[in-house]
Rosetta silent file (secondary structure, phi, psi, omega in degrees, C-alpha in Angstrom):
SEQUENCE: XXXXXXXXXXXXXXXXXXXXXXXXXXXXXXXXXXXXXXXXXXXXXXXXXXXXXXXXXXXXXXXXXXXXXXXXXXXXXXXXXXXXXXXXXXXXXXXXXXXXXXXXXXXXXXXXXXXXXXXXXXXXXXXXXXXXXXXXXXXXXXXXXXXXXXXXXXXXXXXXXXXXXXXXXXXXXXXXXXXXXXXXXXXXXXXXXXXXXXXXXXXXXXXXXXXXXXXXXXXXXXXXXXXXX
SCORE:     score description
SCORE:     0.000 S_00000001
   1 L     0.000  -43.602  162.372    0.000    0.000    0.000 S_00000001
   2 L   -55.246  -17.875 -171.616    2.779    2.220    0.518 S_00000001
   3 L   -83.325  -46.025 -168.567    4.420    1.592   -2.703 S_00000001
   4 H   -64.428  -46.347  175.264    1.017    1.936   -4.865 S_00000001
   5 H   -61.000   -6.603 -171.401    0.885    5.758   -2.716 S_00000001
   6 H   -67.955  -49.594 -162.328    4.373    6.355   -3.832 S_00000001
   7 H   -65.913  -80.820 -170.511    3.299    5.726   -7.406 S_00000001
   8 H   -29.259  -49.637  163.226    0.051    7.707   -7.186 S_00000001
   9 H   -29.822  -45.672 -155.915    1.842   10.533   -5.689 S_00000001
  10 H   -83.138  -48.191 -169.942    4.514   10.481   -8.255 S_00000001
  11 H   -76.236  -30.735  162.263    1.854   10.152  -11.276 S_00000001
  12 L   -73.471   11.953  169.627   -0.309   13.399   -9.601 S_00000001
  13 L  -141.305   51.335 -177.577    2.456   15.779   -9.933 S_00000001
  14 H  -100.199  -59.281 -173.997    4.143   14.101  -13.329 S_00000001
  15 H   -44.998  -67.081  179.115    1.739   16.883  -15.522 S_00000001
  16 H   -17.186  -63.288 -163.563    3.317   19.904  -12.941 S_00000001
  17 H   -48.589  -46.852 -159.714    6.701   18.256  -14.006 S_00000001
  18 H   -50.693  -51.809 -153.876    5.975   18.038  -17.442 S_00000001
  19 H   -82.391   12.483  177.122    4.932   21.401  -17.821 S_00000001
  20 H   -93.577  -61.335 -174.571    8.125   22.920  -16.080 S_00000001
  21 H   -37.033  -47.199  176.725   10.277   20.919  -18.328 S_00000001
  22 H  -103.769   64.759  146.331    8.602   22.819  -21.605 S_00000001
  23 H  -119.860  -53.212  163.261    8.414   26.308  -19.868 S_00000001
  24 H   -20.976  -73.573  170.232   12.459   25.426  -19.260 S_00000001
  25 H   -19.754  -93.651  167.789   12.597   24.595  -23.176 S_00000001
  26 H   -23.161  -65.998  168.812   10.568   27.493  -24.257 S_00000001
  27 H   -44.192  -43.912 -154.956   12.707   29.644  -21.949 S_00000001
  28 H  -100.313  -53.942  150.106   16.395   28.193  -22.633 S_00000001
  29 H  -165.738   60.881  159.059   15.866   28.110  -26.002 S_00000001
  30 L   122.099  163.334  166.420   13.034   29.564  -28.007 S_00000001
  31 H   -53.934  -36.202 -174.666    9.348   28.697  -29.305 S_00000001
  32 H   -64.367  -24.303  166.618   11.551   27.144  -32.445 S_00000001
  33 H   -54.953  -83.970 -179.494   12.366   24.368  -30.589 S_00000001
  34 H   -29.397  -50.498 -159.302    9.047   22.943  -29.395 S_00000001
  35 H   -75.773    3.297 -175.298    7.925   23.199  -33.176 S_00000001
  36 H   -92.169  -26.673 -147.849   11.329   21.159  -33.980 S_00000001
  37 H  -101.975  -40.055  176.975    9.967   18.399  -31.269 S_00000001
  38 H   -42.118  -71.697 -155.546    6.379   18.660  -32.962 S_00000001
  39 H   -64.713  -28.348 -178.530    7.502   17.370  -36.403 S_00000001
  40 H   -37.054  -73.399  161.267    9.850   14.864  -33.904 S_00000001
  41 H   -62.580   -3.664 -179.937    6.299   13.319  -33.019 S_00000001
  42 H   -95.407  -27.077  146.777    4.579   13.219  -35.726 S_00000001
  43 H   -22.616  -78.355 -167.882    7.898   11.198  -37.174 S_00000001
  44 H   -45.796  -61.384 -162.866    7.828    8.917  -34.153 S_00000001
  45 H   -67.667   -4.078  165.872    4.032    8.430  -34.272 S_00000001
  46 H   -71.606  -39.464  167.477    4.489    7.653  -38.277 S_00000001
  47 H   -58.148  -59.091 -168.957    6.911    4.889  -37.321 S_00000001
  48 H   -57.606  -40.898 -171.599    4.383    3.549  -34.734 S_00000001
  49 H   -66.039  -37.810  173.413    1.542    3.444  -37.295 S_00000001
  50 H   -81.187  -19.844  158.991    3.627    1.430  -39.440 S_00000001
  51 H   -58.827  -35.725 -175.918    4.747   -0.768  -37.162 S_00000001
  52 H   -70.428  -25.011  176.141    1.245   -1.453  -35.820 S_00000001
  53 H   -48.400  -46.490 -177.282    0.638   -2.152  -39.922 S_00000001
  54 H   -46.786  -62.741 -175.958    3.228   -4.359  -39.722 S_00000001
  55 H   -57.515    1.776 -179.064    1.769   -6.646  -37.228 S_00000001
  56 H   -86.936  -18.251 -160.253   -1.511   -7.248  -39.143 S_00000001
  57 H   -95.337   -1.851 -173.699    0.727   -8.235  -41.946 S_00000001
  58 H   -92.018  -75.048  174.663    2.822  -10.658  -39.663 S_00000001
  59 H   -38.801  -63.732 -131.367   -1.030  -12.314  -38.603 S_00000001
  60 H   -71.751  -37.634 -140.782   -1.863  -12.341  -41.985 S_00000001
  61 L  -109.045   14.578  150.271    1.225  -14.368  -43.173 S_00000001
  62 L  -100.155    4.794 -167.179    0.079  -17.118  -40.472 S_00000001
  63 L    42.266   70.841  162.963   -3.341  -17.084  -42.149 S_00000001
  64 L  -132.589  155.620  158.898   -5.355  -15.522  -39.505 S_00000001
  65 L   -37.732  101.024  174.036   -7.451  -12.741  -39.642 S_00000001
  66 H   -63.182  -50.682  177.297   -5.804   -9.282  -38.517 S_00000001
  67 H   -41.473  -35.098  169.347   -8.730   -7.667  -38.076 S_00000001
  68 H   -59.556  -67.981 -148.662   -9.378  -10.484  -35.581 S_00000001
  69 H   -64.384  -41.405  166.463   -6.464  -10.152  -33.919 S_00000001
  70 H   -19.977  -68.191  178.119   -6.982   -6.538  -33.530 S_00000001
  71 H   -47.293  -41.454  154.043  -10.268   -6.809  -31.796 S_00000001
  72 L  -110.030   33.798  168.058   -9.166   -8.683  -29.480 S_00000001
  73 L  -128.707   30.103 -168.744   -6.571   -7.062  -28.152 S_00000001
  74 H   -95.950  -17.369  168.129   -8.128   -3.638  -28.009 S_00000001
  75 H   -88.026    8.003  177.834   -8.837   -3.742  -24.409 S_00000001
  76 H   -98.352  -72.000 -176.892   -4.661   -4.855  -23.481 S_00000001
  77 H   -62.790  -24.277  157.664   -3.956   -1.720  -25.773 S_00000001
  78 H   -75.759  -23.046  171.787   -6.096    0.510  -24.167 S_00000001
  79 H   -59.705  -41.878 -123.400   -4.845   -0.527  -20.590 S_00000001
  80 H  -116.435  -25.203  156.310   -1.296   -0.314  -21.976 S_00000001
  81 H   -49.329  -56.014  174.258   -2.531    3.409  -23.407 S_00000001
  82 H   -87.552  -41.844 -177.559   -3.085    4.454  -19.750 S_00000001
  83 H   -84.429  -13.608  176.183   -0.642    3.079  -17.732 S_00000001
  84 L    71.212    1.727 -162.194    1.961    3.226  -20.182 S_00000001
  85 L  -100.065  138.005  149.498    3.824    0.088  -18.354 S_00000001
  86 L   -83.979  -20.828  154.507    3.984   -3.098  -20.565 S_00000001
  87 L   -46.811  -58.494 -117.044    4.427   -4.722  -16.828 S_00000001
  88 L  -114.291  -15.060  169.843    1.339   -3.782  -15.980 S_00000001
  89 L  -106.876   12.574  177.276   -0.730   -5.413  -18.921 S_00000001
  90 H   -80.395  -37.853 -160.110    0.719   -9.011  -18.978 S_00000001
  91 H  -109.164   30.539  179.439   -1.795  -10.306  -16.956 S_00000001
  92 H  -126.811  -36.749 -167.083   -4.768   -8.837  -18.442 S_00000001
  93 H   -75.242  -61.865 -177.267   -2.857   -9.438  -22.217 S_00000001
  94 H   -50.858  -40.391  179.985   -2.736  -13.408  -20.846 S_00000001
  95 H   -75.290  -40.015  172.304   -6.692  -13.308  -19.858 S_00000001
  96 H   -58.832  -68.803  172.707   -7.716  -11.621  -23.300 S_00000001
  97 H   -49.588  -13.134 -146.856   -5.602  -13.905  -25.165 S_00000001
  98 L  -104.040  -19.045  162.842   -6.696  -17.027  -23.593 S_00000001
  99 L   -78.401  -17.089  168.581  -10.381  -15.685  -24.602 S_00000001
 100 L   -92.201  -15.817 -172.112   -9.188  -15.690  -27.921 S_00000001
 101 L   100.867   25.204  174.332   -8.066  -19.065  -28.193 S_00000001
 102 L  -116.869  134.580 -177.455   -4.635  -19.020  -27.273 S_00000001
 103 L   -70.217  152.818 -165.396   -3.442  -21.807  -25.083 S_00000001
 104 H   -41.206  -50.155 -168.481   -2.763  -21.025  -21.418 S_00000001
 105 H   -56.819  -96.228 -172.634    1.278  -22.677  -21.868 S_00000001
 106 H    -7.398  -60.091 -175.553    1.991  -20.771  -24.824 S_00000001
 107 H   -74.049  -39.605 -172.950    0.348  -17.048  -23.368 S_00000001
 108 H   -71.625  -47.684 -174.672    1.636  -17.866  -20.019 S_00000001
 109 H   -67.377  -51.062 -145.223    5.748  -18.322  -21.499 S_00000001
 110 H   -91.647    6.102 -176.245    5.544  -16.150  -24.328 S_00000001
 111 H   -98.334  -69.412  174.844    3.690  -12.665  -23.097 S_00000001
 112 H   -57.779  -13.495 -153.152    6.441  -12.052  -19.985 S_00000001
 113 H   -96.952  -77.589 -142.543    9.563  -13.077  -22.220 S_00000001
 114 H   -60.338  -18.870  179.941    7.972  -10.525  -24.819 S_00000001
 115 H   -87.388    3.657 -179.830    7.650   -7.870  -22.066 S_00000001
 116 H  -112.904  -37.067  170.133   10.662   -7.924  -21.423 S_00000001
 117 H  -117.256    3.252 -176.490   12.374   -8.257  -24.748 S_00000001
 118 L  -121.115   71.712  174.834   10.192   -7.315  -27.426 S_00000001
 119 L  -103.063   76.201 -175.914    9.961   -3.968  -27.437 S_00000001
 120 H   -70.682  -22.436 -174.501    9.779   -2.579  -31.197 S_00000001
 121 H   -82.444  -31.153  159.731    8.100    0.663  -30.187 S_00000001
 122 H   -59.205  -34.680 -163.336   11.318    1.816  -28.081 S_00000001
 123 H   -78.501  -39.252 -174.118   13.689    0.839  -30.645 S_00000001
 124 H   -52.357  -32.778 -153.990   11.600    3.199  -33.102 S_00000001
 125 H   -77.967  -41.485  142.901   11.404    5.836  -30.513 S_00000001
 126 H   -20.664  -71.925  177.494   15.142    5.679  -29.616 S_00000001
 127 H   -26.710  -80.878 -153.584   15.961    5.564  -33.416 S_00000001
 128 H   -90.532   12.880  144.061   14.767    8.832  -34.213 S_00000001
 129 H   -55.956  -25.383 -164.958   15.230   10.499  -31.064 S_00000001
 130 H   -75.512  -83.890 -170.847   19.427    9.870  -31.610 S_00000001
 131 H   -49.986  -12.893  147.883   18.943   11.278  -34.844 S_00000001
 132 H   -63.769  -38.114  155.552   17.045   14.251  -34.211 S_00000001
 133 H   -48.493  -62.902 -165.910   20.079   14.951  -31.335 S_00000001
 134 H   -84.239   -1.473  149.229   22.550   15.272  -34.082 S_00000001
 135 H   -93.363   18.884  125.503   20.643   17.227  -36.232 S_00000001
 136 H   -29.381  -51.871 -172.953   20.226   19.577  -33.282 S_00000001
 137 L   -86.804    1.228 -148.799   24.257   19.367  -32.836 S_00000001
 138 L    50.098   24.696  179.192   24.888   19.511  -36.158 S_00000001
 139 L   -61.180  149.140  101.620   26.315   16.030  -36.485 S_00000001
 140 L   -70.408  121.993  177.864   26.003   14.240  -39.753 S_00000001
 141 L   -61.973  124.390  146.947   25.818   10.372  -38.714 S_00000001
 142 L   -68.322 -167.513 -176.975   27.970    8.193  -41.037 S_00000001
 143 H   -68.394  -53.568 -171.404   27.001    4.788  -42.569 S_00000001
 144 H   -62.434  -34.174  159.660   28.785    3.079  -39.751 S_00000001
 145 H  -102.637   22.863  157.012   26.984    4.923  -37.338 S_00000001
 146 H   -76.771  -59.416 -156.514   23.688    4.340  -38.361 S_00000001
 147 H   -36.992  -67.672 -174.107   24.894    0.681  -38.187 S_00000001
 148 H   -38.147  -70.361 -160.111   25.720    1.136  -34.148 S_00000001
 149 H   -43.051  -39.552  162.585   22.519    3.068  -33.949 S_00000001
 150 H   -63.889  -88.858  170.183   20.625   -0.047  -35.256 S_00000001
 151 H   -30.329  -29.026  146.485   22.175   -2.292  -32.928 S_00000001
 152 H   -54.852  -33.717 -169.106   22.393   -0.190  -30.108 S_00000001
 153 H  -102.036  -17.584  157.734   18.795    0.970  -30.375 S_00000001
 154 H  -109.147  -41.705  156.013   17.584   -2.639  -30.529 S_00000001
 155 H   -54.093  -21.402  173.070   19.534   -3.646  -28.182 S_00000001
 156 H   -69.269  -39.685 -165.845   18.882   -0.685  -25.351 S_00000001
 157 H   -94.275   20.595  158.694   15.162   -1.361  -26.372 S_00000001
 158 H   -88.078  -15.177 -162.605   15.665   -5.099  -25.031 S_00000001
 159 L  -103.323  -11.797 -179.880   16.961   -3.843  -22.081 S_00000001
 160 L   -59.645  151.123 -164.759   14.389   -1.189  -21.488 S_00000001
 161 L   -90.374  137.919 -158.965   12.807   -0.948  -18.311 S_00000001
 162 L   -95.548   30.891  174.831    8.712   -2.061  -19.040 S_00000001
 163 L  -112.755  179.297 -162.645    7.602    1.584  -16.717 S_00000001
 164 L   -88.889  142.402 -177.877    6.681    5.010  -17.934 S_00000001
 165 L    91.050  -26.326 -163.227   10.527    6.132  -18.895 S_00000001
 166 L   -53.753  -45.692 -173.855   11.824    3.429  -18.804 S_00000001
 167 H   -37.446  -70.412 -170.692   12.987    4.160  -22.911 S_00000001
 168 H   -41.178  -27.242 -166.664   14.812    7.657  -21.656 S_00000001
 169 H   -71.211  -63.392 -123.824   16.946    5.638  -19.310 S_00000001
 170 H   -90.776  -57.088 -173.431   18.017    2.924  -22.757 S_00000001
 171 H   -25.931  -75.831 -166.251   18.101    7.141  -24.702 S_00000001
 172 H   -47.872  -28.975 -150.278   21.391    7.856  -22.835 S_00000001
 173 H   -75.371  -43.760 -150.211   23.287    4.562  -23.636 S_00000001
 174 H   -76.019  -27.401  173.126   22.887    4.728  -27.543 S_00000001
 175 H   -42.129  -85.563 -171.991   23.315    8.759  -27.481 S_00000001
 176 H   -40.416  -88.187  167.909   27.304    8.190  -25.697 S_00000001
 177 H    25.486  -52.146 -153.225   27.175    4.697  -28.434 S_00000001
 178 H  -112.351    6.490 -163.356   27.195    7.614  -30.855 S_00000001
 179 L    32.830   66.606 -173.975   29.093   10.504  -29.124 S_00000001
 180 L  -106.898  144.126  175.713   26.149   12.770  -28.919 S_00000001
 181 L   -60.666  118.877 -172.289   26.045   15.151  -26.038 S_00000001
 182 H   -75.442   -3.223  171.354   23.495   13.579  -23.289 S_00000001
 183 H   -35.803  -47.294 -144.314   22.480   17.446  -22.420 S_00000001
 184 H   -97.053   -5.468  168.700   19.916   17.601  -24.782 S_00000001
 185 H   -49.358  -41.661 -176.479   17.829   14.773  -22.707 S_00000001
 186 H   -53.815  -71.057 -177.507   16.015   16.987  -21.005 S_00000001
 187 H   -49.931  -28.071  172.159   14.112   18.360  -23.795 S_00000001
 188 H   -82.455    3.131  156.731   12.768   14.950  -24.765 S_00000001
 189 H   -65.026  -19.123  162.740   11.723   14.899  -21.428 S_00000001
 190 L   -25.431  -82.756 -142.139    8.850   17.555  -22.652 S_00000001
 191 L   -79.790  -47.213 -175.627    7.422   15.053  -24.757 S_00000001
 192 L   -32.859  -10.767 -154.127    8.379   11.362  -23.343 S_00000001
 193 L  -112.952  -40.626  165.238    5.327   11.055  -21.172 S_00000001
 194 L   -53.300  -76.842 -170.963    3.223   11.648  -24.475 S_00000001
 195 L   -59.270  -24.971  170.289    4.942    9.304  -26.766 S_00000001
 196 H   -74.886  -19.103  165.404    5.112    6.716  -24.042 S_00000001
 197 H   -69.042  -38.835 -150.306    1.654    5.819  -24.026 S_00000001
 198 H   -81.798    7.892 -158.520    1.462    5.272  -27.882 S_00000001
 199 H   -89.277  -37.524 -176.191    5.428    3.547  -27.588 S_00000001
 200 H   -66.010  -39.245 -163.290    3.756    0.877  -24.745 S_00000001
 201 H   -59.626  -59.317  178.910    0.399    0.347  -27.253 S_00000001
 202 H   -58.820  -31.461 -171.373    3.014   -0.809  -30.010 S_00000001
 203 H   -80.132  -44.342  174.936    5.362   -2.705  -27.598 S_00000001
 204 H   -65.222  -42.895 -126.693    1.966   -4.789  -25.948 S_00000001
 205 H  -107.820  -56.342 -163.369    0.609   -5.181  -29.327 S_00000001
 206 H   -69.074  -33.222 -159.584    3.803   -6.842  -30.950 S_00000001
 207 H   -79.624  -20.552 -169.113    4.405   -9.194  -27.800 S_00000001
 208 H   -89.848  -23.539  144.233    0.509  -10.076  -28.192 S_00000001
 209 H   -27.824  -69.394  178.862    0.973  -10.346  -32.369 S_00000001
 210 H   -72.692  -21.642  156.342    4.056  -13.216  -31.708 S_00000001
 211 H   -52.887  -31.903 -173.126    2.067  -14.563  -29.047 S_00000001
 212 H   -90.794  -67.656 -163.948   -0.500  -15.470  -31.229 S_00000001
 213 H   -60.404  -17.591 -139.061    1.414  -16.228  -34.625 S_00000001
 214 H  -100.127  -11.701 -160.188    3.709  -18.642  -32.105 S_00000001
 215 H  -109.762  -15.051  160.875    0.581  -20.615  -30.600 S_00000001
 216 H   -37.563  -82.759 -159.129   -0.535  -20.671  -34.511 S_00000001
 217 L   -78.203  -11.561  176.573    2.545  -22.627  -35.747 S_00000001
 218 L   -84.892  -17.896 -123.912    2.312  -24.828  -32.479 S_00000001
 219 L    36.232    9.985  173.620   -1.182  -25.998  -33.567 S_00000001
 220 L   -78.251  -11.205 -174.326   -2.920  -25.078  -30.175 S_00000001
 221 L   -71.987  118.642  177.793   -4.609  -22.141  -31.214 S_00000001
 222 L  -110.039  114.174 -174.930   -8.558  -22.491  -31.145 S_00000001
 223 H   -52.570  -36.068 -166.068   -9.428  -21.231  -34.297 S_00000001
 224 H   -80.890  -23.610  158.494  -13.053  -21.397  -33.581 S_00000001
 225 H   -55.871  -55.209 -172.692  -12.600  -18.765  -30.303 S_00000001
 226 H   -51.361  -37.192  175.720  -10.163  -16.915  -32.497 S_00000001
 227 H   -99.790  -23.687 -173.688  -13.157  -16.255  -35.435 S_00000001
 228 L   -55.224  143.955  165.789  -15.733  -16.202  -32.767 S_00000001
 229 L  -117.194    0.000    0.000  -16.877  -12.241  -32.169 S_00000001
């Protein structure tokens, strides 16, 4: 009980926080900034939509319905929408699937493993935050270090912590990775609280997408729950 008031405390004064960090911004250095972090999200959030494409197209190439799969996972992405934790929806993500026709063993192994390591919406979110640092610093990235950046930025987003933030922590590693100034953290701190709901929606959605194609290819998957609406 003390731990949950800790959180709740911490989550009523997170907006206060936010909105010091971009008065700081605004202040330090200019209106042109924020409208630099605006096109940032609508980048990021460009990324996410194709990634969430991706995963219908992932169902599809087990020959299941996407549309399906969708449907029934729209209450695990809206929990995963508010709380922002991919912790915090495996065991609601396990009850939904299991309502779908995914076997218990399968949902039970492969939904924590995926929370832990299959986090494609941090690697996007990572991605183009690094690259948006250096063309703040005026870096131009060679080829080899977009290479690191892939590989840094999927690995950091294996390693990512499954809580609101966790991503910012993962931010720093591949930033030094690339020997970009970590200073500039701060300012994505504006925005991180935003992008982290839709970065958790995409991260729950892919571990419940391979949950699904993996219980597919085992042959446990009951198709007629699965088509049921």
């Amino acid at each position: 009980h003390v731990i949950f008031k800790m959180v709740e405390l911490v989550i009523k004064t997170t907006p206060y926080g936010v909105f010091a960090i971009m008065a700081w911004i605004v202040g330090e250095y200019g209106f042109s900034l924020v409208l630099s972090l605006g096109k940032l999200i609508f980048v990021i959030m460009a990324g996410f939509a194709l990634q969430y494409i991706i995963f219908g197209i992932m169902i599809l190439l087990t020959k299941l319905r996407p549309l399906q799969f969708y449907k029934k996972t729209i209450h695990v992405q809206t929990l995963a929408l508010a709380t922002s934790s991919t912790k915090a929806t495996i065991t609601s993500a396990i009850h939904d699937l299991q309502k779908a026709g995914v076997s218990k063993r399968v949902a039970s192994f492969v939904l924590p493993l995926g929370a832990s390591t299959n986090m494609s919406g941090t690697a996007i979110y990572i991605s183009a935050c690094a690259i948006f640092f250096a063309q703040v610093v005026g870096i131009k990235l060679t080829g080899s270090q977009y290479i690191i950046l892939i590989l840094t930025s999927t690995i950091g987003s294996i390693g990512a912590a499954g809580y609101p933030g966790g991503g910012v922590i993962m931010l720093s590693m591949v930033l030094s990775s690339l020997g970009l100034p970590l200073e500039g953290i701060p300012i994505i701190l504006g925005i991180d609280r935003f992008i982290d709901m839709f970065r958790t929606v995409i991260n729950v959605t892919g571990d419940c997408a391979v949950t699904v194609m993996v219980d597919k290819l085992n042959g446990t998957l009951d198709m007629k729950k699965y088509n049921s609406e």
